[in-house]
N, C-alpha and C positions, 0 to 999 in steps of 0.2 A: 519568591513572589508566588501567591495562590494564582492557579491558572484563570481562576473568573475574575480575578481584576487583573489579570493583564487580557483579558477579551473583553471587559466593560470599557476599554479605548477603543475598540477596532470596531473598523465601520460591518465588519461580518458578524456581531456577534447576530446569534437569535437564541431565541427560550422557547422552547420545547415545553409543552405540557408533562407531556410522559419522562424526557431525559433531563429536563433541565436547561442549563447553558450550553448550548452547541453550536458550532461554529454553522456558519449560512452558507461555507464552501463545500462542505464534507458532508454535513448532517450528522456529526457524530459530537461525541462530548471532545474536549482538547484534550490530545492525549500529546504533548512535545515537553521538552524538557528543561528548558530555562527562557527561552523564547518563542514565538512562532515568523516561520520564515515568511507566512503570508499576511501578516497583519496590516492592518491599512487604515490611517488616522485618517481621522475628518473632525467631521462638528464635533462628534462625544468627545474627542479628546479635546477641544478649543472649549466646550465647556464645562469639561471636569477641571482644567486651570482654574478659568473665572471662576467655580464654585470654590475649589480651594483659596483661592487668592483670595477671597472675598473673609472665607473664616478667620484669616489674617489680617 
């Protein structure tokens, strides 16, 4: 999995002008390596479902 769709679920991500997608715990870009130990669903992942389920 690319690191930025597994932080387009988590209620931390944030964007950066200058770096890009970086997490909103660290301030750095996601440097882990198959998951993050601190991710944390909310709405975005309740409606990246519905937007998928819906292309279905």
């Amino acid at each position: 999995m690319e690191l930025h769709w597994h932080c387009e679920l988590c209620q931390h991500q944030d964007v950066n002008l200058r770096k890009g997608n970086v997490c909103g715990l660290t301030g750095n870009k996601p440097n882990f390596k198959n998951t993050c130990s601190t991710i944390e669903f909310g709405e975005k992942r309740k409606q990246k479902v519905i937007d998928t389920n819906a292309k279905f």
